[in-house]
C-alpha positions as CSV (number, residue, x, y, z in Angstrom):
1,X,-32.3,-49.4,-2.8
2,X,-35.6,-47.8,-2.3
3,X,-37.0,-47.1,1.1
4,X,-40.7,-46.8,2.7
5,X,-41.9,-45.3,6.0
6,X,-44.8,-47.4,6.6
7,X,-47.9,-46.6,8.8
8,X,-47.2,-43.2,9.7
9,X,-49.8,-40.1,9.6
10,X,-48.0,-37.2,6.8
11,X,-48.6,-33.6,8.0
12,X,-47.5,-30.7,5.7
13,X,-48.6,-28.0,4.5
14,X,-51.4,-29.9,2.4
15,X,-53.2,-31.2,5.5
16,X,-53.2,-34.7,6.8
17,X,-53.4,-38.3,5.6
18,X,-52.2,-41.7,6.7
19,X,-49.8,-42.8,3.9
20,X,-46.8,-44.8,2.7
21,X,-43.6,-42.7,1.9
22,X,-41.6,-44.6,-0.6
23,X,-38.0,-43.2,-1.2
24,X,-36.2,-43.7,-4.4
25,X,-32.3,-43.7,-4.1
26,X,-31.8,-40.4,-6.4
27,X,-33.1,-38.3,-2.7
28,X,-36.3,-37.8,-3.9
29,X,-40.1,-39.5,-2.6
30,X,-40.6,-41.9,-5.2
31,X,-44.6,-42.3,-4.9
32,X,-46.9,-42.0,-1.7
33,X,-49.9,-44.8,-1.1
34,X,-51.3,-47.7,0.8
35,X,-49.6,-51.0,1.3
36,X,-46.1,-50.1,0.2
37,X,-42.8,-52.0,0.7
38,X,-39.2,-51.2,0.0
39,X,-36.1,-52.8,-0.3
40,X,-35.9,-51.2,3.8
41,X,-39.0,-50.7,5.2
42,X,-38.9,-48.1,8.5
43,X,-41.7,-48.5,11.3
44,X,-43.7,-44.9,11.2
45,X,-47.0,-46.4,13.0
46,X,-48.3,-44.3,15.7
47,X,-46.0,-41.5,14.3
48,X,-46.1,-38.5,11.9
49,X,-44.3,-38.0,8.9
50,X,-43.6,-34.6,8.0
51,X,-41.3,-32.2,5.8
52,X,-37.6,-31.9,7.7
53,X,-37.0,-29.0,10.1
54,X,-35.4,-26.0,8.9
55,X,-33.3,-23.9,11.6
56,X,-32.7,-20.6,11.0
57,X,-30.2,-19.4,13.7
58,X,-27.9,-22.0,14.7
59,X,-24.3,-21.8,15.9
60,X,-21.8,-24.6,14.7
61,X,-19.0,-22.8,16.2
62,X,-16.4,-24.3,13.0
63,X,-13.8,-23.2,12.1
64,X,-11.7,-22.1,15.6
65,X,-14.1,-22.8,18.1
66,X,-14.1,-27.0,17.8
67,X,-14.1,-27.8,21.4
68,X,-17.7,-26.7,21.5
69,X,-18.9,-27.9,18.3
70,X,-18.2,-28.9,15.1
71,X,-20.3,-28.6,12.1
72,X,-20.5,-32.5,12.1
73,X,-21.4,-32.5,15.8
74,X,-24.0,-30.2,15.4
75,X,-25.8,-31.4,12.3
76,X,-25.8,-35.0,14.4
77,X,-27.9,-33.0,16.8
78,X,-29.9,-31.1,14.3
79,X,-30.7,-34.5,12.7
80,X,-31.6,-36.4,16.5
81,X,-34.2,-33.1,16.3
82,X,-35.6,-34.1,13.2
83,X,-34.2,-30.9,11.2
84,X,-32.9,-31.8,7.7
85,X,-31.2,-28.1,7.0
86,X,-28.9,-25.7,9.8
87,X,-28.2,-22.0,9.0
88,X,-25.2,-21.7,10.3
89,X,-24.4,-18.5,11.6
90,X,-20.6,-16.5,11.0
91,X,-19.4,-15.3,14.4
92,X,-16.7,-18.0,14.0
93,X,-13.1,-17.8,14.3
94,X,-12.2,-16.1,11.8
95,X,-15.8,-14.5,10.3
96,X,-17.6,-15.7,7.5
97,X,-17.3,-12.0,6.3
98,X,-15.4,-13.1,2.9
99,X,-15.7,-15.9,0.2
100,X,-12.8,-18.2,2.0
101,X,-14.7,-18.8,5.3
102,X,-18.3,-18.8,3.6
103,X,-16.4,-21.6,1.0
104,X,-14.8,-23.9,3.9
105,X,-18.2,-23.9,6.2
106,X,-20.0,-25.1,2.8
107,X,-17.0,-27.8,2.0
108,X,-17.0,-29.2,5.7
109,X,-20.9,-29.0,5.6
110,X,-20.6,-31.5,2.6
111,X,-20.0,-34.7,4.8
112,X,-22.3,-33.2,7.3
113,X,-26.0,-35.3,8.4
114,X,-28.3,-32.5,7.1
115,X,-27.9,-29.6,4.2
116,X,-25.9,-26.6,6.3
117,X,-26.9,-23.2,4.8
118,X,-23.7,-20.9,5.1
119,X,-24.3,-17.0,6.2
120,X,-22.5,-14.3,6.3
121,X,-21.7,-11.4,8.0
122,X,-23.0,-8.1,7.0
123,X,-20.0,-5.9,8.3
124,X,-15.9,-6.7,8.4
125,X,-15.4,-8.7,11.1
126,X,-18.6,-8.1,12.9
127,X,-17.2,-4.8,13.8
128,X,-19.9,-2.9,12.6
129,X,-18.0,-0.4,10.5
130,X,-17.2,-1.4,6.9
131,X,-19.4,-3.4,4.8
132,X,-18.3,-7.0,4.0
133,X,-18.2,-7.5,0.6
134,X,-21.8,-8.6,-0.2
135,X,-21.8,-8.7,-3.9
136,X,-19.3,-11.4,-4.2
137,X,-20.9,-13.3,-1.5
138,X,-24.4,-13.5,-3.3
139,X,-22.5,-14.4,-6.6
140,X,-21.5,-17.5,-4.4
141,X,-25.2,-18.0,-3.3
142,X,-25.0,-16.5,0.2
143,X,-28.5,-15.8,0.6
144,X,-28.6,-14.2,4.2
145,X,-26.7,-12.0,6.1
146,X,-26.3,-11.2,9.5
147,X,-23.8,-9.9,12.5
148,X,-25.6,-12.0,14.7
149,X,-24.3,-11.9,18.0
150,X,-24.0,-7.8,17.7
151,X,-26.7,-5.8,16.1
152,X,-25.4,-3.1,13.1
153,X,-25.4,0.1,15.9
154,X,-24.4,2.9,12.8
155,X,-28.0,3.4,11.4
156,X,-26.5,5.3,8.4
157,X,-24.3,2.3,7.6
158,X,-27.2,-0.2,8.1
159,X,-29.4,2.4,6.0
160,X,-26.7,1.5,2.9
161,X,-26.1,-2.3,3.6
162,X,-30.0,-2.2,3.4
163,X,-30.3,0.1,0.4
164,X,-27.2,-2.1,-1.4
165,X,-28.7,-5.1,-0.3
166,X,-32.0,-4.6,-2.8
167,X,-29.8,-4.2,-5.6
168,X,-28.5,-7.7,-5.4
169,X,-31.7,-9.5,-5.3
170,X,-31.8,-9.4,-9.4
171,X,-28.3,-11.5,-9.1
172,X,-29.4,-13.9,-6.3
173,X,-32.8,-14.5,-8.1
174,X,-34.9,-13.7,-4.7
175,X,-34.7,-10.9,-2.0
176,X,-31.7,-10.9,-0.1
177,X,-32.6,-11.4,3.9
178,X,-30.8,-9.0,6.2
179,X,-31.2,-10.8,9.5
180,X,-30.9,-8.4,13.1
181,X,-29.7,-9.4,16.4
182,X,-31.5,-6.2,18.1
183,X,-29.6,-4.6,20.7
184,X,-28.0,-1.0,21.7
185,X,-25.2,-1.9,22.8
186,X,-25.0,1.2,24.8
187,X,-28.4,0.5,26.6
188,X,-27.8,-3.2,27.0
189,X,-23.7,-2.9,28.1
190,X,-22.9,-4.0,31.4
191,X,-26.4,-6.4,31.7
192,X,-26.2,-9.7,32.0
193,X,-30.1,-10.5,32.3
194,X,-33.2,-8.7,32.0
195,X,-33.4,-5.5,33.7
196,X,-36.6,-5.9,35.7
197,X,-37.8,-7.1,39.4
198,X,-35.8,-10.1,39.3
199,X,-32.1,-8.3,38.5
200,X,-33.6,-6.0,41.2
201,X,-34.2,-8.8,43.7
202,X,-30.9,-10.6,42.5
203,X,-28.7,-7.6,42.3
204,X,-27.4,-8.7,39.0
205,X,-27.2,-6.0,36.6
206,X,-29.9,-6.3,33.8
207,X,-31.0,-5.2,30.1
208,X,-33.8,-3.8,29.5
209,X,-36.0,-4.4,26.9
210,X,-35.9,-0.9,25.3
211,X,-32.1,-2.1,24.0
212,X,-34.4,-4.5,22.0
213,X,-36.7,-2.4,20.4
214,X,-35.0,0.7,19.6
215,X,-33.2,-1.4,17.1
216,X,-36.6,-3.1,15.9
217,X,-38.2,0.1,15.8
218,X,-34.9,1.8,13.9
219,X,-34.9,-1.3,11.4
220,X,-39.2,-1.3,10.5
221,X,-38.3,2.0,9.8
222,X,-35.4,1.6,7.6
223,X,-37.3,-1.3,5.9
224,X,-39.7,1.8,5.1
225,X,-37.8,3.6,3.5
226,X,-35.7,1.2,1.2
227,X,-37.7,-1.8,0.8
228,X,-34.7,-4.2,1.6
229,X,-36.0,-7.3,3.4
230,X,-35.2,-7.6,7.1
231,X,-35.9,-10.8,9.2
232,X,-35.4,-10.2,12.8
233,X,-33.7,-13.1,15.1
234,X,-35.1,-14.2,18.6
235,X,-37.7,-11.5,19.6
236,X,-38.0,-11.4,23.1
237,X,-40.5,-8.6,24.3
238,X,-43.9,-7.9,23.9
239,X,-43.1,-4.4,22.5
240,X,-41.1,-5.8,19.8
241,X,-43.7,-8.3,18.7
242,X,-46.1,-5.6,18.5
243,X,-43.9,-3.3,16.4
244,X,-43.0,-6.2,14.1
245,X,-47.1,-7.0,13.7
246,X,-48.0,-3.3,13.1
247,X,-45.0,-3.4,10.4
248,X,-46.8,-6.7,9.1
249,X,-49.9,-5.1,8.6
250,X,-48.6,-2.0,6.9
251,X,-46.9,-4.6,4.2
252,X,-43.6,-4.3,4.5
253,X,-41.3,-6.8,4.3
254,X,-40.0,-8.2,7.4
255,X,-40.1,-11.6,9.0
256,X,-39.1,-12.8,12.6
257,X,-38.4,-15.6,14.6
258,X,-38.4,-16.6,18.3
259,X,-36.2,-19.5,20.0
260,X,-37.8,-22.1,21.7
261,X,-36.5,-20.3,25.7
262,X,-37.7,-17.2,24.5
263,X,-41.5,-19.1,25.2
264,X,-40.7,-21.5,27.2
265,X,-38.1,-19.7,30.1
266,X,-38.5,-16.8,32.2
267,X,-35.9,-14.7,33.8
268,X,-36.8,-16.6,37.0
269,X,-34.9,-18.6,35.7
270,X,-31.8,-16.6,36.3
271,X,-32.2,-16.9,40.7
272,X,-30.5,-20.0,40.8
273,X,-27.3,-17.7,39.3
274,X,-26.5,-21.1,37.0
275,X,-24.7,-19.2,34.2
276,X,-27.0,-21.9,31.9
277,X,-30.0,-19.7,32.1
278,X,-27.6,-17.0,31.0
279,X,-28.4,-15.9,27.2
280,X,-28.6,-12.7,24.4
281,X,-31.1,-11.3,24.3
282,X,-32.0,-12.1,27.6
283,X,-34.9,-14.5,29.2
284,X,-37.6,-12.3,29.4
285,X,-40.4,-11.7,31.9
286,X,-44.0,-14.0,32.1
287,X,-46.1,-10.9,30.0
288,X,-43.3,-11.2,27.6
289,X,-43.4,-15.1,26.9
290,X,-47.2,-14.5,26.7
291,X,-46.9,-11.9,23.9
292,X,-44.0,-14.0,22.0
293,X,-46.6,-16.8,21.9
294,X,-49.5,-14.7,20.5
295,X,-46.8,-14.1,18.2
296,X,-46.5,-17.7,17.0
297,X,-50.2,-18.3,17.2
298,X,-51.0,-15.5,15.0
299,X,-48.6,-15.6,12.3
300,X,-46.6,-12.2,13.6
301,X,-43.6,-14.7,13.8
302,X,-42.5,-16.5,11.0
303,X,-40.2,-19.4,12.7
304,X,-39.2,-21.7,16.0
305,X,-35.4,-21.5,16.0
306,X,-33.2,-22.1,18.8
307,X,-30.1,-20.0,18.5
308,X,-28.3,-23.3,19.3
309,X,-25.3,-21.7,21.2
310,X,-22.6,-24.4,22.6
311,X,-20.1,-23.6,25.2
312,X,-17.7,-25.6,26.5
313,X,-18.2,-26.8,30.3
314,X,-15.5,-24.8,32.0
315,X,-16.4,-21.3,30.0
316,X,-20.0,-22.0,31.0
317,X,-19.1,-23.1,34.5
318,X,-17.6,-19.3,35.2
319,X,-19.7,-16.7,37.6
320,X,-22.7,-16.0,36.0
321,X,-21.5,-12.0,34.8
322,X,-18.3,-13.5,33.6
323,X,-20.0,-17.0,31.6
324,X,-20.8,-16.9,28.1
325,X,-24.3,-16.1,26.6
326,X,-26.0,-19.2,24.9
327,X,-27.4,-22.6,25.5
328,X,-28.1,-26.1,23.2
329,X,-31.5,-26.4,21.5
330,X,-31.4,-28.1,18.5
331,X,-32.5,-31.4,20.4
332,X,-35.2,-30.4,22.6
333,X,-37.0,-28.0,20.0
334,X,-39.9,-29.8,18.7
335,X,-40.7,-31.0,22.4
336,X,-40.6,-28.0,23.8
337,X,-42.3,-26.1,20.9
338,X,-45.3,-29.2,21.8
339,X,-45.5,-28.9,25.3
340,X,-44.9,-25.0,25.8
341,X,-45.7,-23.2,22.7
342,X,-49.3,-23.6,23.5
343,X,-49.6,-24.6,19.2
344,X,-51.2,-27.8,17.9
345,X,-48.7,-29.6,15.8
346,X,-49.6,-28.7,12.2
347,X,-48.8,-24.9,13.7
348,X,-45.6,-26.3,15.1
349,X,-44.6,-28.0,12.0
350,X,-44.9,-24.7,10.1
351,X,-43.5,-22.9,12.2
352,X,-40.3,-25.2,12.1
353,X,-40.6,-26.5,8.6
354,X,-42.0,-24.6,5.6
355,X,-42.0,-21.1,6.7
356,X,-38.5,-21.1,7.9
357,X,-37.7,-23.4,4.6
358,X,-39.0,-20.1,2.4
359,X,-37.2,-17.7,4.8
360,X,-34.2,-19.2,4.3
361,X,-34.0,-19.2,0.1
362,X,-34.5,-23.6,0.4
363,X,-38.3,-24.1,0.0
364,X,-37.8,-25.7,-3.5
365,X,-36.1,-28.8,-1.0
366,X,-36.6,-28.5,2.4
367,X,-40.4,-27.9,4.3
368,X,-41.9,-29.4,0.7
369,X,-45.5,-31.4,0.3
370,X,-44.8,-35.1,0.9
371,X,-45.2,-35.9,-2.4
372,X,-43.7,-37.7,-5.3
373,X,-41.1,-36.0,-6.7
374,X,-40.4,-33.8,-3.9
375,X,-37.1,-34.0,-2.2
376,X,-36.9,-36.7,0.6
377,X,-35.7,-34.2,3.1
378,X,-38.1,-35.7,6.2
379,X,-38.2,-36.6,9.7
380,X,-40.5,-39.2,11.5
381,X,-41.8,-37.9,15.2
382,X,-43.2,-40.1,17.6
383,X,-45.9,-37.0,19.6
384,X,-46.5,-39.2,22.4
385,X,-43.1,-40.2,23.3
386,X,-41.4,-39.0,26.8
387,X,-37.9,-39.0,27.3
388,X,-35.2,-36.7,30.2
389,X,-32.8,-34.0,29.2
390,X,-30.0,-34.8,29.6
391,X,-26.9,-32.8,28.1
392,X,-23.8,-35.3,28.5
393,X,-26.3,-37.3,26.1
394,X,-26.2,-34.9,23.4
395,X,-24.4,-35.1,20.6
396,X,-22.7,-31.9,21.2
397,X,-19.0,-31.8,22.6
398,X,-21.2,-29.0,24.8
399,X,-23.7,-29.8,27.6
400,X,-25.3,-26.2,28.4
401,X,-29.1,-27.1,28.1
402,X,-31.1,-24.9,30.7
403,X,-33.8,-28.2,30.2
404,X,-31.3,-30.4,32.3
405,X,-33.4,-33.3,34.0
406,X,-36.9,-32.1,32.6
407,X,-38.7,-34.6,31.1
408,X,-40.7,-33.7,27.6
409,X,-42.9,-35.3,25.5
410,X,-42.3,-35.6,21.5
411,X,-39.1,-37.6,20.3
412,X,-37.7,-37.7,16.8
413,X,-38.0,-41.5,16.1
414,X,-36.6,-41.0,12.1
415,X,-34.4,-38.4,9.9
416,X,-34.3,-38.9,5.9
417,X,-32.0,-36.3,4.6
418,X,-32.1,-36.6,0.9
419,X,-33.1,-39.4,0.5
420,X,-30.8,-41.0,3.5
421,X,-31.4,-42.4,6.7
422,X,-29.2,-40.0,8.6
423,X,-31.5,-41.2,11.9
424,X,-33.3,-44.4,12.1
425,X,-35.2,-45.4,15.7
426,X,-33.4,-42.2,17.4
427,X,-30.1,-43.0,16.6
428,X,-27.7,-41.1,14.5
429,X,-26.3,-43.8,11.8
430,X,-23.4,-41.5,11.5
């Protein structure tokens, strides 16, 4: 059965023009034009038609850690958000550090309501001291690697994952992408929110910054001197935007990404001591959030992710020292990346679509020119819609949105993932 959005406005990466999408039932955009009807027709008028949203940092919590999210759960929310592929980070229970977990994220993903990318961890365990076994991971298509969670402290061990990692780019048939949570862990132990005149005020012990960018400055340099590819996850100060735009400039090749709280949250935030506001790296200060958006707007950052992090009521619901780091964001993205990034949407839509997409190894499906032939990986978003936060309405088993109450503008009104109507008038058909 073929399908058509009809009346919408397609935005990608070709520019804009109001089109018919017409869907074929082999996944792929059949034929684009005026006056088209399908076998199902969807309403797009008033709305835009773009390439589906590609996450880059996203935490599905499967397998052990079900009672806060599943990888079915999640991709119900990352389709509500309009996103059409989640990479799905391996700080679950046990790692993805070896070809058994990396195989049974990718079979559970299977059924899932968007493409999940698997990761995987770039040391044993996380632990930072023996190197997972990469080359068997890449001959299963692992693509990215990461300890998120825990940045690589040994510099001489990251120095050889690095060096070991451009050696496998030949067998994966593209560079292999090294992504960095950034933190000393011996500057940043102990802090539970930015180290600055708020933790002062508040008496909670902070962070501060410099356990970011010692680790961004340590890493540009190691890209330096081995060529691998690093992509650093959620920059959150000024200084580290700067390094990673001077490291821009001098070519080499590194890519970043900031999450939606990371612009749109300070560590004001953090006086009501609601553990919700409570998140690694930590909310930052108002010069900070300034500097990540020049960041956006001028191409130093690559990619909107959200570091979608779900926690179960009563771990969140702890003091705020003793509460987990992390908070949902995988259906509040787009709207807060339109009212707070300060970005008009074609920006946006990059930023959450095709640059992420090529990060990620996935541009051949996901962040493509709405086009025939290309895959019908898509989402339909209404700009002028308003809705209210609210987490028990989430699709998440979690409710930890720091956006509780707040009412945004910019709702995901359709989600085709290949070729299926995985969301149809904002609600998830599965």
């Amino acid at each position: 059965m073929s399908l058509v959005l009809r009346g919408g406005t397609v935005v990608d990466s070709q520019g804009e023009r109001v089109l018919d999408v017409e869907i074929g039932d082999d996944g792929r955009i059949a034929s684009v034009g005026n006056d088209l009807r399908g076998d199902i027709n969807l309403d797009a008028s008033g709305c835009v038609v773009a390439p589906g949203f590609v996450d880059l940092h996203v935490h599905l919590r499967e397998p052990g850690q079900e009672d806060a999210e599943t990888i079915q759960s999640g991709s119900r929310g990352g389709a509500l958000g309009g996103y059409t592929a989640l990479v799905a980070m391996p700080n679950t229970e046990p790692v993805a550090d070896c070809a058994a977990v990396v195989e049974q994220v990718r079979h559970l993903g299977a059924a899932a309501l968007c493409e999940i990318v698997p990761t995987a961890a770039m040391t044993v365990g996380r632990l930072g001291v023996d190197m997972a076994p990469m080359g068997e991971l890449v001959d299963m298509g692992v693509g990215i690697f990461t300890d998120d969670g825990t940045g690589v402290q040994d510099p001489r061990l990251m120095r050889r994952i690095m060096e070991y990692s451009t050696g496998l780019s030949a067998r994966l048939g593209r560079p292999v992408v090294l992504a960095q949570h950034c933190e000393v862990s011996a500057l940043a132990e102990g802090g539970y929110m930015h180290e600055g005149d708020w933790s002062s005020r508040l008496g909670i012990p902070g962070q501060p910054a410099e356990a970011e960018e010692l680790m961004v400055m340590r890493d540009i340099a190691l890209v330096r001197l081995t060529g691998a590819h690093m992509h650093f996850q959620h920059l959150s100060t000024a200084s580290s935007v700067a390094m990673v735009r001077g490291a821009k400039a001098a070519g080499l090749p590194v890519t970043a990404e900031a999450t939606t709280h990371h612009f749109s949250l300070t560590d004001a935030a953090c006086a009501s001591f609601d553990p919700v506001f409570k998140v690694h790296p930590p909310l930052r200060t108002d010069d900070d959030v300034a500097a990540v958006r020049r960041g956006l707007a001028d191409g130093t950052i690559d990619a909107i992710a959200t570091d979608h992090a779900p926690h179960t009521d009563h771990s969140k619901e702890q003091p705020f020292d003793s509460a987990p780091p992390g908070m949902l964001g995988l259906e509040t993205a787009f709207s807060l990346a339109l009212e707070d990034s300060g970005l008009d949407l074609p920006e946006i839509l990059a930023l959450m679509s095709w640059r992420p997409a090529a990060i990620a190894g996935i541009g051949d499906r996901h962040g493509t020119p709405v086009v025939a032939g290309s895959h019908a990986n898509l989402c339909v978003i209404d700009p002028d819609e308003t809705w209210t936060v609210s987490g028990r309405a989430m699709a998440s088993p979690s409710s930890n949105t720091p956006y509780e109450g707040r009412t945004l503008r910019g709702r995901v009104r359709h989600t085709i993932s290949a070729g299926e109507p995985v969301v149809v008038d904002g609600e998830a058909m599965r």
